[in-house]
C-alpha positions as CSV (number, residue, x, y, z in Angstrom):
1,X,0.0,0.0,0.0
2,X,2.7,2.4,1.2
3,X,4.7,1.8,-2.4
4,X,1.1,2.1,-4.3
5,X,0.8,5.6,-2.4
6,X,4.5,7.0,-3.1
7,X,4.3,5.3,-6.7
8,X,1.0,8.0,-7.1
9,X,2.4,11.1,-5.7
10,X,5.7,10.6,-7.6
11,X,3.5,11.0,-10.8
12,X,1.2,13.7,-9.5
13,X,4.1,15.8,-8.8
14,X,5.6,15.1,-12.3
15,X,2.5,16.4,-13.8
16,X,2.0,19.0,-11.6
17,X,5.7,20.7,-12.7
18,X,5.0,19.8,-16.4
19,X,2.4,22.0,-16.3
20,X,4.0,24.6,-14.2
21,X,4.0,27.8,-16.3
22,X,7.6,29.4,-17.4
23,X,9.0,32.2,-15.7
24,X,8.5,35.2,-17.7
25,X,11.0,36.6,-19.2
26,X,13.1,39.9,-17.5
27,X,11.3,42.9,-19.7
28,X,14.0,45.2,-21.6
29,X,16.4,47.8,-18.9
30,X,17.1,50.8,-19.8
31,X,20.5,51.7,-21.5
32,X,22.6,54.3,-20.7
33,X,24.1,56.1,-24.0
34,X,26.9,58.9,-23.7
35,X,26.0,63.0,-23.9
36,X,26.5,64.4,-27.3
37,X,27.6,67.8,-27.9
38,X,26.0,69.3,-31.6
39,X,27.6,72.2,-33.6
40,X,24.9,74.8,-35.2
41,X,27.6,76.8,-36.8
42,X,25.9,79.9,-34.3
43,X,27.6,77.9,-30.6
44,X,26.3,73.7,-29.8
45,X,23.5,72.3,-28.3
46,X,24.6,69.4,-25.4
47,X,22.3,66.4,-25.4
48,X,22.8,64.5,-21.4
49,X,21.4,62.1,-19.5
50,X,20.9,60.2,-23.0
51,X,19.4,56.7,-22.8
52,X,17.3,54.0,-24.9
53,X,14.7,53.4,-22.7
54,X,11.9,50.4,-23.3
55,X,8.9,51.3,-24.8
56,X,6.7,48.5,-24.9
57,X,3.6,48.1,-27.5
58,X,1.6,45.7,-25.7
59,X,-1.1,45.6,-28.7
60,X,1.9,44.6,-31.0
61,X,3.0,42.3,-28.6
62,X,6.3,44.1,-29.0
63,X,9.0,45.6,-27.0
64,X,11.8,48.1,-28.1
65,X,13.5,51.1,-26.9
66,X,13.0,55.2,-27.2
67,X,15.5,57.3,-26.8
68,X,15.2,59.8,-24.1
69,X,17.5,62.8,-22.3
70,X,18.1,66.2,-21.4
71,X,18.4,69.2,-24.3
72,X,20.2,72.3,-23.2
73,X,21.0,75.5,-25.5
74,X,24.4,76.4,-25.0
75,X,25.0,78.3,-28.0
76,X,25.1,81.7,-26.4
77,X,21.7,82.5,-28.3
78,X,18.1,82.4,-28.3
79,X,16.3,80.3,-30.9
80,X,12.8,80.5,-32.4
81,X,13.3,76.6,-33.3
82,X,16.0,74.3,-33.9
83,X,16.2,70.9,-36.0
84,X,18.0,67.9,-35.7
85,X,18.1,64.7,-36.8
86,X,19.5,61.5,-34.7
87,X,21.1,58.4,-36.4
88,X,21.1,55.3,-35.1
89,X,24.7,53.3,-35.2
90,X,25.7,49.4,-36.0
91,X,28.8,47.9,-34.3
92,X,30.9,49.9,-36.9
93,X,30.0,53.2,-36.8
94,X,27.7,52.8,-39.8
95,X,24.2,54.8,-40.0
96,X,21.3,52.1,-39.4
97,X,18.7,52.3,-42.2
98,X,15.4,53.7,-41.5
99,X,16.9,54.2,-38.5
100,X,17.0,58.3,-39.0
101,X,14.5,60.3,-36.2
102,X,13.7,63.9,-36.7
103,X,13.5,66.4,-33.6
104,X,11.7,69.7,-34.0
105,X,12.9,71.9,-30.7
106,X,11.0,75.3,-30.5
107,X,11.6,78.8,-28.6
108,X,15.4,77.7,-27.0
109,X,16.3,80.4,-24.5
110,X,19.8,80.5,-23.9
111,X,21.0,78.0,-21.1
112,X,17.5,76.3,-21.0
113,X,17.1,72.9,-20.6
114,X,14.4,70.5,-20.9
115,X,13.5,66.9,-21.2
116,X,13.6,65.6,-24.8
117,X,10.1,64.4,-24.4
118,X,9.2,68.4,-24.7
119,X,10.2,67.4,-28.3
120,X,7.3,66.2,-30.3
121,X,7.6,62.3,-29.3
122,X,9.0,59.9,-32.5
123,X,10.2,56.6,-31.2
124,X,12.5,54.3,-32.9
125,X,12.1,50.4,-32.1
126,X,14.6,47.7,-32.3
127,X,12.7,44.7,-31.1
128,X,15.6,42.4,-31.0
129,X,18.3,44.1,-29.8
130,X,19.2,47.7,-29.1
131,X,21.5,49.8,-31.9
132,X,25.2,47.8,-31.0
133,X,26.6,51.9,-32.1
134,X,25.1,53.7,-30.0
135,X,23.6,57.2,-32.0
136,X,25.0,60.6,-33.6
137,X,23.2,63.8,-33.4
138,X,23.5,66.3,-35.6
139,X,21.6,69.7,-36.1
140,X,19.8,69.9,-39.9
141,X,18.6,73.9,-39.9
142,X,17.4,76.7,-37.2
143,X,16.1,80.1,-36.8
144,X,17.5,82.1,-34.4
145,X,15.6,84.6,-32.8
146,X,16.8,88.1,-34.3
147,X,16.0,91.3,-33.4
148,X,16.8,94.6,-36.2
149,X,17.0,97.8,-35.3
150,X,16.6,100.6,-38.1
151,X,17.0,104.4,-39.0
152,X,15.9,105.9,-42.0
153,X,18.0,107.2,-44.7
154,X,15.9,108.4,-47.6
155,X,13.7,110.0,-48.1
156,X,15.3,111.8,-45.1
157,X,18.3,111.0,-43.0
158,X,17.0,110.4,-39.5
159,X,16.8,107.7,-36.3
160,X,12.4,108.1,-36.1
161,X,11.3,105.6,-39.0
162,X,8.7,108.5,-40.2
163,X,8.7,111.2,-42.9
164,X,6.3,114.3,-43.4
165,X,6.4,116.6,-46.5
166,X,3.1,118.7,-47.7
167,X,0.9,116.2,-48.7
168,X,1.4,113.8,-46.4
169,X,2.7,112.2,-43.1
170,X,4.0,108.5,-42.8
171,X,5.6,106.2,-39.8
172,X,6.5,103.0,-40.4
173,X,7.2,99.6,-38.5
174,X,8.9,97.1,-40.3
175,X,8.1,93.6,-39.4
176,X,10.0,89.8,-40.3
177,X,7.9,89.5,-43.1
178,X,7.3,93.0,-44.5
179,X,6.7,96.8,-43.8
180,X,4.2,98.3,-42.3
181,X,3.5,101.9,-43.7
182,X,0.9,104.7,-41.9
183,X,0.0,106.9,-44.6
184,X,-2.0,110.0,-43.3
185,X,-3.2,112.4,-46.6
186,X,-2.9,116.1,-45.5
187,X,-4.7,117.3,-48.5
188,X,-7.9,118.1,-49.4
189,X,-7.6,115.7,-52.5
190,X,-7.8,111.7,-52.5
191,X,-4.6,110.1,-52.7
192,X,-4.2,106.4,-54.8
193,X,-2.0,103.9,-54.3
194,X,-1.6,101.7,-57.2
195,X,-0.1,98.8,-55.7
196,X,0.8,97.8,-59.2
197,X,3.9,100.1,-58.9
198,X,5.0,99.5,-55.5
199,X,8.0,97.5,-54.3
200,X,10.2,96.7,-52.2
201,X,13.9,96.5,-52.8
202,X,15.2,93.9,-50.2
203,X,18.9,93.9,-48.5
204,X,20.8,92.8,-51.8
205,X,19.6,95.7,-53.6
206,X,17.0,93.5,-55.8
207,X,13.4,94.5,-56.5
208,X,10.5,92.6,-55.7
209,X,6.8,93.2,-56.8
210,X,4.2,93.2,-53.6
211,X,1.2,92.4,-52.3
212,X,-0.5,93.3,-49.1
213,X,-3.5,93.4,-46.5
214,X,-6.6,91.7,-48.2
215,X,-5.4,90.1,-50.9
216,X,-5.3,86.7,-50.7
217,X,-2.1,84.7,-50.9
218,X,-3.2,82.8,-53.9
219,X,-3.7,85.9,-55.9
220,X,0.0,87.6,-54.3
221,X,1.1,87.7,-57.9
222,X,-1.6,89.1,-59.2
223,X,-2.6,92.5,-60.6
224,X,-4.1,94.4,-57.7
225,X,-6.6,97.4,-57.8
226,X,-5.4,100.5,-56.0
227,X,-6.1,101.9,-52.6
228,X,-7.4,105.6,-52.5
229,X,-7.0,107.6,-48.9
230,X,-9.5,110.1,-48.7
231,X,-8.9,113.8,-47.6
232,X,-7.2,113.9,-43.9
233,X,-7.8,110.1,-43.4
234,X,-5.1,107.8,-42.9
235,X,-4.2,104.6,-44.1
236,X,-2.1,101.5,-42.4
237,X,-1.2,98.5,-44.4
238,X,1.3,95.5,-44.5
239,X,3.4,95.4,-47.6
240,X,5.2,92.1,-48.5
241,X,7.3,90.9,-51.6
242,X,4.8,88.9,-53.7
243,X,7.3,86.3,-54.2
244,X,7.6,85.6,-50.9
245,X,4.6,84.0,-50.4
246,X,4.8,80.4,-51.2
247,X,2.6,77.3,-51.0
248,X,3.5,73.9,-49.1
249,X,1.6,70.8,-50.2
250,X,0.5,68.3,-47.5
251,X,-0.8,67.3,-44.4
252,X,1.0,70.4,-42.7
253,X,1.2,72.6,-45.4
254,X,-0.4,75.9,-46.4
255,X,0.4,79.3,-47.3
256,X,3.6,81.0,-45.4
257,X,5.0,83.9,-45.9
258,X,8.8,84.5,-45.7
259,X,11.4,86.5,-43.7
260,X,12.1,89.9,-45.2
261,X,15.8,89.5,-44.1
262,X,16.9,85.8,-44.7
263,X,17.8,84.1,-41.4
264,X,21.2,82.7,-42.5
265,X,24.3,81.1,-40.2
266,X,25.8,84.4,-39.9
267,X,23.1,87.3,-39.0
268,X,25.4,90.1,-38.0
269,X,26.0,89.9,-41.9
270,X,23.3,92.0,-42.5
271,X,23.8,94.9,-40.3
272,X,24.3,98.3,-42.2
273,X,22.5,96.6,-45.1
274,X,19.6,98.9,-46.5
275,X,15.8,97.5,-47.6
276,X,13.7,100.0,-49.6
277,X,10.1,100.5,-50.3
278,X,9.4,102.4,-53.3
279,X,5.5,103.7,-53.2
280,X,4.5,106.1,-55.6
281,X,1.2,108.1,-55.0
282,X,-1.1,110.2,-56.7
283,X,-1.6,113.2,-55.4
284,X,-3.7,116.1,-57.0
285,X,-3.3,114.3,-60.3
286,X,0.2,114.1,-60.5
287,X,2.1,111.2,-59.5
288,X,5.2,111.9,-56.7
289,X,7.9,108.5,-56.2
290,X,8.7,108.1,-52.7
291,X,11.4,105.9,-51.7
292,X,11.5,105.1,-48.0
293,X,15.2,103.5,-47.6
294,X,16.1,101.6,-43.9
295,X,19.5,100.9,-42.5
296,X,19.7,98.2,-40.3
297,X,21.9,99.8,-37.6
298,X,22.2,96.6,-34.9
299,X,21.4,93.3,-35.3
300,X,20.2,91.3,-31.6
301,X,20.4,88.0,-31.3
């Protein structure tokens, strides 16, 4: 009886650890990677406190890695936005393929830092194993945040951006995309703007044909009618170059209008540059040319 007994509970336990389930396996650590330092060409950018961390897609049944950290501007300047792109690395050095992330960073104060998931989230999975290289950052375009300051030179040499004759009185602001003119008619006559005729000569000296306020963008290089000011009423307006205005296809596309000053590696390059708008007006019947010319007397950024 006793060897009957033992003989049974032998074979239960057998059975029992057959059908024991398996220990699951561990889930993916966290990696730590190494800091990278990124050149702009206008001071770096240091990426720390870099690692792949798992990001698990539980409807995929799938586990990989995302790489997070910490992005400071140390370039000794502000930013409106800056672009790079990271590249994932095999065992010898090589760029992985389809293995390329974008990172859109937007309004970088100088000495900021924030968490890279402040950048708009992409992940990158490797659902085997993590990239043997480890990754390479580098920086693909930026705008930084640039400031002008202007006198005016013609029609009168003088630090107030305005000009009064006889007929009329005008200020001006000048903005990133175009100039803003405040035409007030002192006469007892209309005045017309044919915007036809206007332009604006831009910081290379070339001329460009505009368009402004109310006209559609699709229609910038159109012919426009003109704007009449009526006796002692003022006008304000935003004047742009017509080819400026361009047209991006897809899901975040759409009209956009561009800087007046190109934002280029080097924007000190521009100071004591000149931008011109040429408007003439009829006054009384008889057309009078005014050219407003601008110096750009400090460049901030």
């Amino acid at each position: 009886m006793n060897r009957l007994i033992a003989l049974v509970l032998v074979a239960t336990i057998s059975s029992w650890a057959a059908k024991k389930p398996k220990a699951k396996p561990e889930p993916p650590q966290p990696i730590a990677m190494h800091d990278e330092v990124v050149e702009t060409g206008n001071g770096v950018f240091t990426f720390t406190r870099m690692a792949l961390t798992p990001n698990i897609l539980p409807y995929l049944g799938l586990s990989g890695y995302k790489l997070n950290g910490v992005v400071r501007n140390d370039s000794g300047h502000a930013w409106r936005a800056a672009s790079f792109k990271i590249r994932f690395l095999d065992s010898s050095g090589n760029s992985i393929l389809l293995a390329e992330v974008p990172l859109s960073y937007v309004g970088v104060k100088q000495g900021i830092a924030a968490p890279m998931t402040l950048i708009p989230d992409y992940h990158v999975n490797f659902f085997d194993t993590p990239p043997s290289g480890g990754f390479q950052i580098v920086f693909e375009y930026g705008e930084l945040d640039v400031a002008y300051k202007y006198r005016m030179t013609k029609p009168l040499d003088t630090d107030s951006l305005s000009f009064e004759d006889a007929d009329i009185l005008t200020a001006f602001v000048i903005q990133d995309s175009g100039i803003t003119p405040a035409v007030l008619n002192k006469t007892n006559d209309p005045v017309k703007i044919d915007w036809n005729q206007v332009s604006i000569v831009d910081i290379f000296n070339a001329s460009h044909g505009v368009t402004h306020e109310g006209v559609k963008y699709a229609d910038a290089a159109a012919s426009k009618p003109p704007t009449i000011i009526p006796p002692s009423a003022k006008m304000t307006d935003t004047v742009i170059p017509a080819d400026n205005v361009h047209f991006t296809s897809g899901q975040y596309g759409g009209w956009s209008t561009a800087h007046l000053i190109p934002r280029g590696t080097d924007p000190g390059a521009a100071k004591s540059k000149t931008l011109g708008l040429f408007m003439p007006l009829e006054i009384k019947g008889v057309t009078k040319n005014y050219l407003f010319q601008f110096q750009i007397t400090d460049v901030i950024y």
